[in-house]
N, C-alpha and C positions, 0 to 999 in steps of 0.2 A: 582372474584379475592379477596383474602381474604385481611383483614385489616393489616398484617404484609408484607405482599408483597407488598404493598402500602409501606409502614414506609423503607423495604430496598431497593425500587426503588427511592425515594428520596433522600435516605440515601447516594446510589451510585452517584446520579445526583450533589448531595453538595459536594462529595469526585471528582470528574470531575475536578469541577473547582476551587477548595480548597487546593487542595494536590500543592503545588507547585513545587516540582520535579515530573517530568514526568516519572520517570521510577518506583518512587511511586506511582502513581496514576493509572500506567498501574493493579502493583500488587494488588493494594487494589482492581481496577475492577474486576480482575479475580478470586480472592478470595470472594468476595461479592457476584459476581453473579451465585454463585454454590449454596446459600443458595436457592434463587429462581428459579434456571434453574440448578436441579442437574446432574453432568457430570463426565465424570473419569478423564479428566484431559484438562485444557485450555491451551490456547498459543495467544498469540501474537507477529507477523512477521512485519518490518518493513520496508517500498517500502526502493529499493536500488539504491541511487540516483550517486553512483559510478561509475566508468567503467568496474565495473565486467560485467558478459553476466546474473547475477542473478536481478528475479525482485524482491526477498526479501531477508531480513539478520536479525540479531540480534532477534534469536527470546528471548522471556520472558515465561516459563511456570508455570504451578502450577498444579499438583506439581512439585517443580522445577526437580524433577528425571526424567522428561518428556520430558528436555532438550535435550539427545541426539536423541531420535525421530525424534524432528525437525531439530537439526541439521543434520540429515541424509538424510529426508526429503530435506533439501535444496542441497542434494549434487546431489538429480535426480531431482530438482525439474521442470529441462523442458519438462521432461516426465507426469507431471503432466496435466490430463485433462482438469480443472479445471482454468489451468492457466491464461485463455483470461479475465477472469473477473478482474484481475490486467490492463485490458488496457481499462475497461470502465471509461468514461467521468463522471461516478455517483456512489455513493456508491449504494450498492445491497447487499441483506441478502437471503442468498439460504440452501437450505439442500442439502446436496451432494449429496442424493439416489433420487433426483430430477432428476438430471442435465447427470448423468450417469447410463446407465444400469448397473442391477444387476452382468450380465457374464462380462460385458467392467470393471467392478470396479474390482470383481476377481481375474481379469487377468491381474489390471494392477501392475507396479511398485511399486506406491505409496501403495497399500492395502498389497502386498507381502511382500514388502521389510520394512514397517513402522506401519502400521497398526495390519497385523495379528500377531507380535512377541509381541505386546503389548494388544492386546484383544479387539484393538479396529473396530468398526464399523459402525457406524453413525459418521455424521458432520456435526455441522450450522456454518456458516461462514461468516463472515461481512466483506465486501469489501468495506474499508472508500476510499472515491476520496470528492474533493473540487475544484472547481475553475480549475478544466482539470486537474487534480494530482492528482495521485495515492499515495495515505500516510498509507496503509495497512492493514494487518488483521488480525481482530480477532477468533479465531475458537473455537468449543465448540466442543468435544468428547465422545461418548458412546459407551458401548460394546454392543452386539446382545442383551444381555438377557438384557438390561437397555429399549432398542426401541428405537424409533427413535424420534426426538424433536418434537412433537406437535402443531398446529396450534397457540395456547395460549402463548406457550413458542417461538414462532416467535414472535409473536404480543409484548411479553413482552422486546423482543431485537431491536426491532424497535423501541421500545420508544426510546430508547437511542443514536441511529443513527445522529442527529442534534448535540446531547450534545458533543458525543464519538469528530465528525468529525471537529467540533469547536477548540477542545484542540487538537486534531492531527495538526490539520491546524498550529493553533500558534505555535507548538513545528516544524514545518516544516518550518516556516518564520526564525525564532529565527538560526535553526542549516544549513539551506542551503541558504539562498536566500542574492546575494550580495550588500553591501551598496547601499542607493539612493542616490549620490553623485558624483558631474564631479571629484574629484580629488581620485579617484582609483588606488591606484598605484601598491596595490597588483595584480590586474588582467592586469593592464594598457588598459581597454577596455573604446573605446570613449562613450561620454555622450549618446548620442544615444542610443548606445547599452545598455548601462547600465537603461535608461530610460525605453525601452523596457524592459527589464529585472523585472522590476518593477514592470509594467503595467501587465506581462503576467504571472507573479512568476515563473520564472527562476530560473534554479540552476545554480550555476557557471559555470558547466562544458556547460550547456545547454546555457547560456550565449557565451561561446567560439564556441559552435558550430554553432550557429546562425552569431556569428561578422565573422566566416572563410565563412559563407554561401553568408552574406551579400558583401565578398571580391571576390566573384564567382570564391572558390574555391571546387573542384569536391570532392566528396567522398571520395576515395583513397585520395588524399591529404588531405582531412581534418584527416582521419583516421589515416594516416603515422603523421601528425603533431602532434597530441595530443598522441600518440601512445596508441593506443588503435583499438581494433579490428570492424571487419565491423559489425557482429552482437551488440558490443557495440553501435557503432556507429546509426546502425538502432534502437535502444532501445532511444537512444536519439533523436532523429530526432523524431520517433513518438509522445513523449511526446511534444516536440515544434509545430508539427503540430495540436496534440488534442489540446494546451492550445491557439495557434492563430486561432483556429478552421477553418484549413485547408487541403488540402489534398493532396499538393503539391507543389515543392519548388520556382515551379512560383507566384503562387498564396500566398506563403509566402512573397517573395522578394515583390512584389507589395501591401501587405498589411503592411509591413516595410516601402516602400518609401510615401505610402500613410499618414502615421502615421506623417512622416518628414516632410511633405508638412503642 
């Protein structure tokens, strides 16, 4: 590894945790890191802690003309093969041409509809999670005739995996996770709840689904009450089960009353 890829891998490590806005310090990564890991064009997608049925939004690209890509991209993005990696428990760094055969990539939506209109072809992609959350990803893009990312050029996006997932993390406490405080008045959810909330970093909405869970109310009801749909619904619920690390909503409730006791 030569001495200047040294100088701009620490360069980006100092801009991580320096850049104080976060939607600056996304663009200065993606810009930086083309110097040393060159690409046609990056993006960054951000888990979607809402009750859409999406598990990402807002993407960030560079160049930003790149934008509608992804946003096109998120408009099939459950057709996406790739997708399960937004529900592991741990960040993971993969190459697409890994993970999916050549004919399945082809054929699917995402290559047809997003990829081949723009020349692209290859993809390394970093799946940040923390503490059972899913806080998003970053992807990196090349056409056929660029090749594919290289052993070197993994190794060199793995340094940054701890750095990246640290400042995802904070900017995910800061914009979702509600006050640690009994007197709540916005959500009006009991201390309990809200303690739990704390304990397991809960979003608010995950927070209300948990306090209707722990009221032993059913699905459909909790669904109707929040209004919001069942796949929403199961979107949320799984992330509350990965972050109690459980697998069931028995086995939740009794790790709630256990917690009380």
């Amino acid at each position: 590894m030569q001495d200047n890829t040294f100088l701009v891998i620490n360069n980006l490590i100092y801009h991580i945790y320096t850049t104080e806005d976060f939607t600056n310090m996304k663009k200065s990564f993606l810009n930086m890191i083309k110097i040393i890991i060159p690409n046609t064009f990056s993006s960054i997608l951000m888990a979607d802690y809402s009750d859409s049925d999406s598990l990402l939004c807002n993407p960030l690209c560079y160049p930003e003309s790149y934008t509608k890509m992804e946003e096109l991209y998120l408009s099939i993005e459950t057709e996406d093969q790739t997708r399960w990696l937004a529900l592991c428990n741990h960040s993971a760094l993969v190459r697409e041409s890994e993970l999916v055969s050549e004919e399945d990539f082809l054929n699917s939506s995402v290559y047809t509809k997003c990829y081949k209109p723009n020349n692209i072809y290859y993809s390394m992609q970093l799946h940040l999670s923390y503490n059972n959350t899913f806080l998003g990803v970053i992807s990196l893009y090349r056409s056929k005739e660029q090749g594919d990312f290289n052993d070197e050029e993994m190794f060199i996006m793995k340094g940054f995996i701890d750095h990246l997932t640290y400042r995802f993390y904070q900017n995910y406490i800061e914009k979702n996770l509600p006050p640690n405080n009994s007197n709540n008045s916005k959500t009006n959810i009991p201390y309990l709840h809200t303690e739990l909330a704390s304990k397991y970093a809960l979003t608010s909405r995950e927070t209300e689904v948990l306090a209707l869970i722990l009221n032993n109310e059913d699905n459909e009801d909790i669904a109707d009450k929040l209004c919001i749909s069942s796949f929403t619904l199961k979107k949320h619920l799984q992330n509350i089960y990965r972050k109690f690390d459980v697998n069931s909503r028995w086995t939740l409730i009794q790790k709630c009353i256990h917690h009380e006791k």
